[in-house]
OpenMM code with the backbone's topology and positions (N, CA, C; nanometers):
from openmm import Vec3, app, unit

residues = "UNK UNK UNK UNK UNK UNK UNK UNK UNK UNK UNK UNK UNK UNK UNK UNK UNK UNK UNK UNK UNK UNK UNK UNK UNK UNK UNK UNK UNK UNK UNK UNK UNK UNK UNK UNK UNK UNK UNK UNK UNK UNK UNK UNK UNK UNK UNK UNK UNK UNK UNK UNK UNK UNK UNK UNK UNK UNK UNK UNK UNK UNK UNK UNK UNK UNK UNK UNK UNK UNK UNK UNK UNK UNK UNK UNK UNK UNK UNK UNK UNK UNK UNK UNK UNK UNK UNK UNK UNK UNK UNK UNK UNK UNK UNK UNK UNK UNK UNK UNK UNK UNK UNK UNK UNK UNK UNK UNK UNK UNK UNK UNK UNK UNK UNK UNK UNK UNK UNK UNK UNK UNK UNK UNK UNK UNK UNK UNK UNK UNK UNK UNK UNK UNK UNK UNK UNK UNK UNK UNK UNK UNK UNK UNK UNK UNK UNK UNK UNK UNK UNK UNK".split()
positions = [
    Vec3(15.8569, 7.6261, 18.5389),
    Vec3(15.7601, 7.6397, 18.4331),
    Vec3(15.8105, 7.7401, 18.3308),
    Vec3(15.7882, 7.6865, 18.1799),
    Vec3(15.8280, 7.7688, 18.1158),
    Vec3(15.7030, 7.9334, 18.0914),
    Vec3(15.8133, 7.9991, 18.0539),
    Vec3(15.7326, 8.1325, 18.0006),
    Vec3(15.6712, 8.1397, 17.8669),
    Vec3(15.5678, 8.1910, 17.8074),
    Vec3(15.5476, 8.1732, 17.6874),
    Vec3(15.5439, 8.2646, 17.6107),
    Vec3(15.6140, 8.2627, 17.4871),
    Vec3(15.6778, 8.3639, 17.4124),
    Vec3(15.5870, 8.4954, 17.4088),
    Vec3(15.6082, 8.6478, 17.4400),
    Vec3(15.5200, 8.7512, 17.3903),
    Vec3(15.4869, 8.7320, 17.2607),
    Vec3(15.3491, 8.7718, 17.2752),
    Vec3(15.2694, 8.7617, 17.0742),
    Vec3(15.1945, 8.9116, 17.1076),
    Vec3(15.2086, 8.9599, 16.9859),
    Vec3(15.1607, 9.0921, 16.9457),
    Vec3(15.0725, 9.1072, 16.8566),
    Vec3(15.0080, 9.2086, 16.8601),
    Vec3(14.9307, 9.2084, 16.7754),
    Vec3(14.9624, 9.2852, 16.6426),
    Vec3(14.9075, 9.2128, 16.5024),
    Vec3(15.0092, 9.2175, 16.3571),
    Vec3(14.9013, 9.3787, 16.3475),
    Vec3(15.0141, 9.4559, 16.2805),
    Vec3(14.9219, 9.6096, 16.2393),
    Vec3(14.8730, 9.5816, 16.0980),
    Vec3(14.8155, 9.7139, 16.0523),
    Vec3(14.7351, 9.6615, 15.9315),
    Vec3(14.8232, 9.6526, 15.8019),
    Vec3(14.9000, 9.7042, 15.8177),
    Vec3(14.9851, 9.6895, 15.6680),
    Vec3(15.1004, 9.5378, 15.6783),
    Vec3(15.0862, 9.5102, 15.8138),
    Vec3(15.0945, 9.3358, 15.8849),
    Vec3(14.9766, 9.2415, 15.7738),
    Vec3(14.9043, 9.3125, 15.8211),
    Vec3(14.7782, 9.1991, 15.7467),
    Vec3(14.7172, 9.1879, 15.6390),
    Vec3(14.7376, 9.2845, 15.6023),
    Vec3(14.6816, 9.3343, 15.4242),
    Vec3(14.8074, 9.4071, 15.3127),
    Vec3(14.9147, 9.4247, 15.3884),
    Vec3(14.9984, 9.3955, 15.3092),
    Vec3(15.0287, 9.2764, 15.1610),
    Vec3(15.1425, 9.3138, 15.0921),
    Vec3(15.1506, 9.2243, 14.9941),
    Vec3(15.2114, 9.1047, 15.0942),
    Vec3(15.1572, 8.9823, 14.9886),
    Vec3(15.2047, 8.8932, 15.1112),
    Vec3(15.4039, 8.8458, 15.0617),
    Vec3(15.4667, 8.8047, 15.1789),
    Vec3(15.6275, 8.7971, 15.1537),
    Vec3(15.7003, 8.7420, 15.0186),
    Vec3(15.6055, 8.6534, 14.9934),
    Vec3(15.6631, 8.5975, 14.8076),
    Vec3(15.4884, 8.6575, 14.7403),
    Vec3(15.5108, 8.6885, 14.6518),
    Vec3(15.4183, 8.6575, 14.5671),
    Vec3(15.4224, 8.6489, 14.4334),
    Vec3(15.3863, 8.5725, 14.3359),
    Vec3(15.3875, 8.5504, 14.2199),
    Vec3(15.2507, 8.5325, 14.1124),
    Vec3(15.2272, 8.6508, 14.0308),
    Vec3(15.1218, 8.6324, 13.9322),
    Vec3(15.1632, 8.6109, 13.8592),
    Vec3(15.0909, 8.5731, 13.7292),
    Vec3(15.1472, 8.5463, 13.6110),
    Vec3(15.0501, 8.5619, 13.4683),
    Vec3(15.0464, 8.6212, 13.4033),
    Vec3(14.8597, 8.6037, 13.3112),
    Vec3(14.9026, 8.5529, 13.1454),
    Vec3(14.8638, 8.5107, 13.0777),
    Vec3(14.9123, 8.4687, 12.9285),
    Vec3(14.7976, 8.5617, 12.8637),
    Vec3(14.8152, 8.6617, 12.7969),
    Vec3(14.6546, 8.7426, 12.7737),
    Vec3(14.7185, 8.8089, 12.6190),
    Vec3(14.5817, 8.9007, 12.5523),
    Vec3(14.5781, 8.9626, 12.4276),
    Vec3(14.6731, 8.9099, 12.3442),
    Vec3(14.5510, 8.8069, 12.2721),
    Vec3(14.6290, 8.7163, 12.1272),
    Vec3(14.6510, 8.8165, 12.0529),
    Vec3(14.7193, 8.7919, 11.9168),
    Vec3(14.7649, 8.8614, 11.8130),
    Vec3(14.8388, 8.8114, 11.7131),
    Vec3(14.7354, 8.8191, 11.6126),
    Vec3(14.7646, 8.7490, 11.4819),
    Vec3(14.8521, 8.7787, 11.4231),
    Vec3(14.9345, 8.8168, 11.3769),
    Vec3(15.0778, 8.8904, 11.2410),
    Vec3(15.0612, 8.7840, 11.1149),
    Vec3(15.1024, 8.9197, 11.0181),
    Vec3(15.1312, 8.8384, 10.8826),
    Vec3(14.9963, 8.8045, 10.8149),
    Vec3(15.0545, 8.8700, 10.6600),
    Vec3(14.9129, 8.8446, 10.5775),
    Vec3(14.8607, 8.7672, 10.4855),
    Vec3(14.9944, 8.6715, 10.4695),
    Vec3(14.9340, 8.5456, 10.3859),
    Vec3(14.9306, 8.4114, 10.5184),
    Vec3(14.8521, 8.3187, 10.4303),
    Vec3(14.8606, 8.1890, 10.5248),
    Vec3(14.9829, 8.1390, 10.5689),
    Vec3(15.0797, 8.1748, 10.4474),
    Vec3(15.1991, 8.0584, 10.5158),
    Vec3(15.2856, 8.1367, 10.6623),
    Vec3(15.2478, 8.2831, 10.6216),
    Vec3(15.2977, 8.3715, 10.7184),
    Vec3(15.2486, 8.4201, 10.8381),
    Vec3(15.1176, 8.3503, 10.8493),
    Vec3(15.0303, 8.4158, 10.9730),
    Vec3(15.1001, 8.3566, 11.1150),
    Vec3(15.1080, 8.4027, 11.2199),
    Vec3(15.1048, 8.3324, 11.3938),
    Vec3(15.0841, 8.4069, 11.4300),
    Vec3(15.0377, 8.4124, 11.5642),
    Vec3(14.9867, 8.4270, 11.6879),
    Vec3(15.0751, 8.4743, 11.8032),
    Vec3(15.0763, 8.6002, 11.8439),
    Vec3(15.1400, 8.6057, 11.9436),
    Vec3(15.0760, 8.6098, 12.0902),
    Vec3(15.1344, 8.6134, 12.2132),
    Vec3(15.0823, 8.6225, 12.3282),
    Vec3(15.1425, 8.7030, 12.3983),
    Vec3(15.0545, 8.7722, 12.4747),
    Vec3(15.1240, 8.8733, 12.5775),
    Vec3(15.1561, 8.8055, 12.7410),
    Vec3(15.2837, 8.8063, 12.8143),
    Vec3(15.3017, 8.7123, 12.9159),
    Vec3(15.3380, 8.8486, 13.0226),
    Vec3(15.2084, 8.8698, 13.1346),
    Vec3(15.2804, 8.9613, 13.2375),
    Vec3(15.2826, 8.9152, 13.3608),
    Vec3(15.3885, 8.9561, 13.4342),
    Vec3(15.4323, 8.8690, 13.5138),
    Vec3(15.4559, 9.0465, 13.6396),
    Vec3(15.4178, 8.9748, 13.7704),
    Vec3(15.4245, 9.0327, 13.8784),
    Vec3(15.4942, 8.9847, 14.0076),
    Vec3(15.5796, 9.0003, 14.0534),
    Vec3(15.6658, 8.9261, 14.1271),
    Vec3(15.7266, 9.0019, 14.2424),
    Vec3(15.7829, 8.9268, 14.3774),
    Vec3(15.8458, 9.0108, 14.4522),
    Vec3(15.9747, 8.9178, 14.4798),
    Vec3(15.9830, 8.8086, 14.3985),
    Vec3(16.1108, 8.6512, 14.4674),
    Vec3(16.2250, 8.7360, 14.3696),
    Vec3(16.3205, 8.6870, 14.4560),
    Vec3(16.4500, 8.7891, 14.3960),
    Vec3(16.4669, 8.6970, 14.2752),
    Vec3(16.4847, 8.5681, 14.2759),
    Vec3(16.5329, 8.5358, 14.1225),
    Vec3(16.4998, 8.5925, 13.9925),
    Vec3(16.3777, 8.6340, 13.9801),
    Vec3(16.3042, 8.7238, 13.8861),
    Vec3(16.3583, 8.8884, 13.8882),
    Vec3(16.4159, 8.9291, 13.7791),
    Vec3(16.5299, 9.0902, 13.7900),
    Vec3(16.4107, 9.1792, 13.7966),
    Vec3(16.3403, 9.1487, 13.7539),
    Vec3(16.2032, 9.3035, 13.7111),
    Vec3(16.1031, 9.2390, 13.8641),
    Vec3(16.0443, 9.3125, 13.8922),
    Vec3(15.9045, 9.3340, 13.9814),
    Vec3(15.7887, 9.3175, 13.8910),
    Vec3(15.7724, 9.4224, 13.7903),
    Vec3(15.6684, 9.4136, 13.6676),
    Vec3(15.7770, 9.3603, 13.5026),
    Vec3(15.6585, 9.3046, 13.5184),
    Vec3(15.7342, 9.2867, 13.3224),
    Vec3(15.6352, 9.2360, 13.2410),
    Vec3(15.6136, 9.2658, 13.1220),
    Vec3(15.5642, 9.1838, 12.9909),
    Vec3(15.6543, 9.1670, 12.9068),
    Vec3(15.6368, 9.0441, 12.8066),
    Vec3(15.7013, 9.0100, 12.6685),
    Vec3(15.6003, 8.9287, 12.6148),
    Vec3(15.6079, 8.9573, 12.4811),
    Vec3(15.5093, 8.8877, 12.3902),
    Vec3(15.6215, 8.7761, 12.3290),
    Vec3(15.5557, 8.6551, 12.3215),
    Vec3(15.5735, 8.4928, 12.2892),
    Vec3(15.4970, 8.4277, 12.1968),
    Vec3(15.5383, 8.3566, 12.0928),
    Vec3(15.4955, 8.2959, 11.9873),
    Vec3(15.4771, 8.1035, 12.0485),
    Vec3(15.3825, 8.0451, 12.0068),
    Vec3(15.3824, 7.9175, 12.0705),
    Vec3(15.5224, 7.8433, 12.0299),
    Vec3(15.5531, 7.8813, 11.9140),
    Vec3(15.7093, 7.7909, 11.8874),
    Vec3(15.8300, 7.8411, 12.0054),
    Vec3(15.8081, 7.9565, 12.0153),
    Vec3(15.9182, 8.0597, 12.0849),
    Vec3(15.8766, 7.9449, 12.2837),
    Vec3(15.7416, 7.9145, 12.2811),
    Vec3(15.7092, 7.8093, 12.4157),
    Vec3(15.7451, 7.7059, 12.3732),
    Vec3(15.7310, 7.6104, 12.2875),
    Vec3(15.8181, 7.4764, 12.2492),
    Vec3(15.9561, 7.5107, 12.2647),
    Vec3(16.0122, 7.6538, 12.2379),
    Vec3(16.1942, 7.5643, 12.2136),
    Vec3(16.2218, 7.5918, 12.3785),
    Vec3(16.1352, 7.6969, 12.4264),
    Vec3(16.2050, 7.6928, 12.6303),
    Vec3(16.1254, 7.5781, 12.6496),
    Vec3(16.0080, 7.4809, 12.6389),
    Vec3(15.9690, 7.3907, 12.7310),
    Vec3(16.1296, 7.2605, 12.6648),
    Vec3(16.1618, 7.2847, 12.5505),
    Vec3(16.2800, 7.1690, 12.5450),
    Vec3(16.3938, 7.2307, 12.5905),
    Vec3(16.4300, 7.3691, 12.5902),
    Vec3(16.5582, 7.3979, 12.7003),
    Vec3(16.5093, 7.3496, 12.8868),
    Vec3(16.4209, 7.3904, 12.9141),
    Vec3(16.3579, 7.3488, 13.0329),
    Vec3(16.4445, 7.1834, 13.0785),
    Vec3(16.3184, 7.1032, 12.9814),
    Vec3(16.3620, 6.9839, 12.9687),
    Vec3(16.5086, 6.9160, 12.9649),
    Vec3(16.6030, 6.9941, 12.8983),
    Vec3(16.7298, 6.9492, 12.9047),
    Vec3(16.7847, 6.9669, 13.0253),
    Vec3(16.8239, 7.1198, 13.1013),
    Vec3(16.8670, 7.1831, 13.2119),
    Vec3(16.7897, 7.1171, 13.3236),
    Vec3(16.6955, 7.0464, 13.3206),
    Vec3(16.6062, 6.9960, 13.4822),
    Vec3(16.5846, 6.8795, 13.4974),
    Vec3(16.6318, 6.8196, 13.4859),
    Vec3(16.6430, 6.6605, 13.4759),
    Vec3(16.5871, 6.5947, 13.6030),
    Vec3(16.6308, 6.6972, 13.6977),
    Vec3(16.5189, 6.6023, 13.8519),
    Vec3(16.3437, 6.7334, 13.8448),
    Vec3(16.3215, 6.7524, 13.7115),
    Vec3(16.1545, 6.8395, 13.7524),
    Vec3(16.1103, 6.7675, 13.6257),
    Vec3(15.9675, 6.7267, 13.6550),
    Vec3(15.8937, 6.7016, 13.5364),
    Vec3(15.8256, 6.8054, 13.4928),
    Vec3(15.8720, 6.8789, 13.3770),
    Vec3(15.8115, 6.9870, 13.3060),
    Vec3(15.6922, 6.9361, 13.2259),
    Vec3(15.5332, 7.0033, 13.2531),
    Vec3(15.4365, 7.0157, 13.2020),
    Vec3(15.4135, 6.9893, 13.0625),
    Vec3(15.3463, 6.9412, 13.0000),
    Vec3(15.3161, 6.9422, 12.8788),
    Vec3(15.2486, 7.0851, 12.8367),
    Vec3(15.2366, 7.1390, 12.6872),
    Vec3(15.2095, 7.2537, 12.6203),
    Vec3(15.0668, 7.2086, 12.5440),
    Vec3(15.0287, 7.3144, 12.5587),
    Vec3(14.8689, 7.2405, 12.4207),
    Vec3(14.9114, 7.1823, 12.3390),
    Vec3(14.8546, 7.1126, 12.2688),
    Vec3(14.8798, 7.0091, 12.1682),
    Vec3(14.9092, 7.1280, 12.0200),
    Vec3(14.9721, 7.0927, 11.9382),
    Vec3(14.9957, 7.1206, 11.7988),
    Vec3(14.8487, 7.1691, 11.7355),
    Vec3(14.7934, 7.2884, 11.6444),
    Vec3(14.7019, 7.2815, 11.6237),
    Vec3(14.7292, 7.3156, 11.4472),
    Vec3(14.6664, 7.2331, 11.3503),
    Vec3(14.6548, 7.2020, 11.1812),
    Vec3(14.6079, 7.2865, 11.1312),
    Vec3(14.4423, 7.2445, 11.1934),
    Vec3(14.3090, 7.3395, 11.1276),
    Vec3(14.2879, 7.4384, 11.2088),
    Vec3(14.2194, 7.5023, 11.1356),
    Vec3(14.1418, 7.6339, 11.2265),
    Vec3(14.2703, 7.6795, 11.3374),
    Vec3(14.3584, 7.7290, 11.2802),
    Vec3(14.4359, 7.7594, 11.4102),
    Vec3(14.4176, 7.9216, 11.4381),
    Vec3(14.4050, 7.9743, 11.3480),
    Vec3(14.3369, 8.1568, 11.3425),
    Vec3(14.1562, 8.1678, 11.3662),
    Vec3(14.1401, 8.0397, 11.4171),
    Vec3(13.9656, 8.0779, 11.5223),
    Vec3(14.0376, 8.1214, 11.6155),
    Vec3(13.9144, 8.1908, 11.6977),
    Vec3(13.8774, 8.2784, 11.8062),
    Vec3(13.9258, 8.1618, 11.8995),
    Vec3(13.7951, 8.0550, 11.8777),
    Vec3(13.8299, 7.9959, 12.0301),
    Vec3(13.9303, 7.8714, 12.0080),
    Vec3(13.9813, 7.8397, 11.9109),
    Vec3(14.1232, 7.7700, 11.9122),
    Vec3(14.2260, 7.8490, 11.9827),
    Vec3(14.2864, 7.9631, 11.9595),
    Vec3(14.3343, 8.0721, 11.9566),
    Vec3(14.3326, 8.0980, 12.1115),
    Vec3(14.1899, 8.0759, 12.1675),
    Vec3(14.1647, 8.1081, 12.3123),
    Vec3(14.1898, 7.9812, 12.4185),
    Vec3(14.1226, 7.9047, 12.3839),
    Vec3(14.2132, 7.7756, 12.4141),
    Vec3(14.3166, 7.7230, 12.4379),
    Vec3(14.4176, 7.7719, 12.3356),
    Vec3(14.5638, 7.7792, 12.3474),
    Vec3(14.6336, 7.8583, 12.4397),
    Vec3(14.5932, 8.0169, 12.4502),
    Vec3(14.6288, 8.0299, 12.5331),
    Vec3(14.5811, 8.0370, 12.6659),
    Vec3(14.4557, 7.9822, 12.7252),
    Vec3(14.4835, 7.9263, 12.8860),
    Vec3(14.5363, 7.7598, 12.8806),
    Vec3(14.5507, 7.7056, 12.7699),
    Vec3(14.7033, 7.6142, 12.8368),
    Vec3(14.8398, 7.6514, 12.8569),
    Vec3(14.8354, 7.7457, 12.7241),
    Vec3(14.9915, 7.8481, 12.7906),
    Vec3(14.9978, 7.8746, 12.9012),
    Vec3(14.8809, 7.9560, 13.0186),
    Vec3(14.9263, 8.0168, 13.0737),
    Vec3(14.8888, 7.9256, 13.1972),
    Vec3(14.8386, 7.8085, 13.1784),
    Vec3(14.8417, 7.6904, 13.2690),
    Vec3(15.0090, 7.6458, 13.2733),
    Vec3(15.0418, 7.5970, 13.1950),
    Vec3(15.2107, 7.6028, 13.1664),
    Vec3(15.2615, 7.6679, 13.2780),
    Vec3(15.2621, 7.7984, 13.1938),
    Vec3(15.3207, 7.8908, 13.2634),
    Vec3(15.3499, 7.9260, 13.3999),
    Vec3(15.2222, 7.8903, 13.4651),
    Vec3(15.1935, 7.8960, 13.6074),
    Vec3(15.2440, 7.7949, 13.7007),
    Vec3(15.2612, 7.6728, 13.6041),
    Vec3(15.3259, 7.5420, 13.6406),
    Vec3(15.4647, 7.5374, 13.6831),
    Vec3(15.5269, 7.6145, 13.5771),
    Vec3(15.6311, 7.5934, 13.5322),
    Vec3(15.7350, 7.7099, 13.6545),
    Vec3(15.6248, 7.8423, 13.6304),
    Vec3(15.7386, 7.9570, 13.6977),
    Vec3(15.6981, 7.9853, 13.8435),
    Vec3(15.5722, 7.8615, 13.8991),
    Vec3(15.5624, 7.8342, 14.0490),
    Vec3(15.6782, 7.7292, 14.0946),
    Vec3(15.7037, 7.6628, 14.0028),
    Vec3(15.8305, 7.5722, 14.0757),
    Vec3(15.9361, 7.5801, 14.1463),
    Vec3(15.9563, 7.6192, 14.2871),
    Vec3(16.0910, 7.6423, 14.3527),
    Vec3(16.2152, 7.6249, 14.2689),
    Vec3(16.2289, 7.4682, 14.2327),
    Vec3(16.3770, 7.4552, 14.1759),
    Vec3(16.4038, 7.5002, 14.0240),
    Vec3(16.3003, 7.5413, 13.9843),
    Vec3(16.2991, 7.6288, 13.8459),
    Vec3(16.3283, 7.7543, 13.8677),
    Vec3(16.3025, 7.7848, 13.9478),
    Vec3(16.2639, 7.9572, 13.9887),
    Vec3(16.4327, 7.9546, 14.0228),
    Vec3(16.5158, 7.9014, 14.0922),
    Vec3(16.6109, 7.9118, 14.1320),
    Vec3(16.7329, 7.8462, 14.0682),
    Vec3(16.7204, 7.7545, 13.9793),
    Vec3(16.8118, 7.6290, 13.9310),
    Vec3(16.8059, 7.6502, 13.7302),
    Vec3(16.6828, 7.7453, 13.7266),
    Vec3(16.6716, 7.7636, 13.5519),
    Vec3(16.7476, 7.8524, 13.5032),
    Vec3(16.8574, 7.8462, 13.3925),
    Vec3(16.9099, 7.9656, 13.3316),
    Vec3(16.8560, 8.0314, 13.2412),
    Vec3(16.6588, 7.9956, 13.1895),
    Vec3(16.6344, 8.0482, 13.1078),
    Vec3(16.5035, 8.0953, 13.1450),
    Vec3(16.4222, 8.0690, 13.2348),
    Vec3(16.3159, 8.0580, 13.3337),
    Vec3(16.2872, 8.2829, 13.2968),
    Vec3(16.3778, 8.3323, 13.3858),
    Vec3(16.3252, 8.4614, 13.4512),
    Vec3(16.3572, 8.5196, 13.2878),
    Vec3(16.4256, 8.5265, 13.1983),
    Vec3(16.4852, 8.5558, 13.0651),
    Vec3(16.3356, 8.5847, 12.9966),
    Vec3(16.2780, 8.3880, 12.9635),
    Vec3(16.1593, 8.4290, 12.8804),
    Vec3(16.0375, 8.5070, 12.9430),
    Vec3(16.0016, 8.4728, 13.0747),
    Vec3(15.8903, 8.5491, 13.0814),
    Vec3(15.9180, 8.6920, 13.1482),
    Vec3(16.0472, 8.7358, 13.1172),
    Vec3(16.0514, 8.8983, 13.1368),
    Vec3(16.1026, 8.9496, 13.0495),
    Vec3(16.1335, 8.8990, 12.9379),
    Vec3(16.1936, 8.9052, 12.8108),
    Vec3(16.3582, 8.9245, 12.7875),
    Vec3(16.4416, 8.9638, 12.7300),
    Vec3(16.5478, 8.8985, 12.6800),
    Vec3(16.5772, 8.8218, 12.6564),
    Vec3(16.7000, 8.7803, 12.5817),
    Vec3(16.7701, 8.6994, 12.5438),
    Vec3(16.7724, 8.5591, 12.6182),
    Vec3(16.6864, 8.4402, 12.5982),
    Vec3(16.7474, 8.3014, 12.6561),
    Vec3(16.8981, 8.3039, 12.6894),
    Vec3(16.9589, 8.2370, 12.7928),
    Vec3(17.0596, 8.1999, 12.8012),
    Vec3(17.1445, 8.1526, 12.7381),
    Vec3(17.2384, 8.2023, 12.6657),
    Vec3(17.3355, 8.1977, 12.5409),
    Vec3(17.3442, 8.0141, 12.5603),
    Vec3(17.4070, 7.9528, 12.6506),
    Vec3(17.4899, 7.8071, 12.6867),
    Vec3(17.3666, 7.7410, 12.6729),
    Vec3(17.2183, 7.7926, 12.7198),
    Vec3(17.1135, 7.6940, 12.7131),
    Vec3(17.0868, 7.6925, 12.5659),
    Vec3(17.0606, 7.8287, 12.5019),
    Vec3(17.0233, 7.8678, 12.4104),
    Vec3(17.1001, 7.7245, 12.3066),
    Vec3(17.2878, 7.7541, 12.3033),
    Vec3(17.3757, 7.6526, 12.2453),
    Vec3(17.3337, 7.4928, 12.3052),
    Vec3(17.3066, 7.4796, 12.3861),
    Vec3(17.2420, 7.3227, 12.4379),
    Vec3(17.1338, 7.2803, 12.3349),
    Vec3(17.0203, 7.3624, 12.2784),
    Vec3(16.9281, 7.3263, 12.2162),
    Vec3(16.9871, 7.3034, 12.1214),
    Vec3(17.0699, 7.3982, 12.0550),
    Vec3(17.1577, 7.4333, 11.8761),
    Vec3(17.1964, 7.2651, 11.8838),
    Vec3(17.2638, 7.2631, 11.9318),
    Vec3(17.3959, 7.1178, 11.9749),
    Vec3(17.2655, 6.9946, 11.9327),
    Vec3(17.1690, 6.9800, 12.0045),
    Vec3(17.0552, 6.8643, 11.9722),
    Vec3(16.9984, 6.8822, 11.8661),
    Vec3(16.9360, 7.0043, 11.8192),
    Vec3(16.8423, 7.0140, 11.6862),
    Vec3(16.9317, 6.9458, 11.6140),
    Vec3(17.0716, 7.0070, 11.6211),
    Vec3(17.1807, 6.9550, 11.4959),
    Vec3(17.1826, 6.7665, 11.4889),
    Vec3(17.1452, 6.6898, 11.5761),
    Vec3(17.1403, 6.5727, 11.5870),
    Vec3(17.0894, 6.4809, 11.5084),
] * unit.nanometer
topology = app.Topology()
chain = topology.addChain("A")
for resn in residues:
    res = topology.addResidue(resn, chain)
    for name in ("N", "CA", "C"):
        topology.addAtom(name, app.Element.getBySymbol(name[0]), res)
């Protein structure tokens, strides 16, 4: 007859500890710039809390413009060819400096977001992934991948 493995009992920093991966992520405090119409956008604040090694920082914020999320959801798109990357809120014409346009937009950002930087093979396989939402520089070669198509 077999023996059955000793089990112990987990201590408290066992159980209420942070748990072994964890990943937050928040898209928060809009911000308008620029004082004529043709010059106004919107920025977003992206903070991100993490313990998965692919990500260099533990804590980080960077503020993101919705165009600055269109050109990584099309670097995304190029570099991942076996992940279907999420769609972004739709384009907005009118009223894009309301409150709740403005607010709207960003919990689809940060629906995105959550989509996008929960994905195993993103998290591990993206060269531009940990860059934007901890800020620096996109990946120069991805960065040139986009250049190379716009030019098309």
């Amino acid at each position: 007859m077999q023996a059955l493995p000793e089990t112990r009992q987990q201590s408290f920093e066992e159980i209420y500890g942070p748990p072994e991966n964890f990943l937050e992520i928040e898209v928060k405090d809009p911000q308008t710039h620029g004082l004529t119409p043709s010059s106004r956008y919107t920025t977003y604040l992206i903070t991100l809390s993490t313990n998965i090694p692919s990500f260099k920082l533990r804590n980080s914020s960077v503020r993101r413009r919705y165009s600055d999320f269109e050109y990584f959801r099309d670097i995304l798109e190029r570099e991942s060819a076996r992940v279907t990357i999420p769609p972004l809120p739709g384009k907005v014409y009118f009223n894009k400096f309301d409150d709740a346009v403005i607010e709207e937009r960003r919990k689809g950002l940060e629906r995105f977001l959550r989509i996008v930087v929960g994905h195993p093979l993103l998290q591990t396989g993206s060269r531009v992934l940990a860059s934007f939402v901890q800020g620096g520089e996109m990946a120069s070669s991805a960065l040139s991948l986009v250049d190379r198509v716009r030019r098309l």
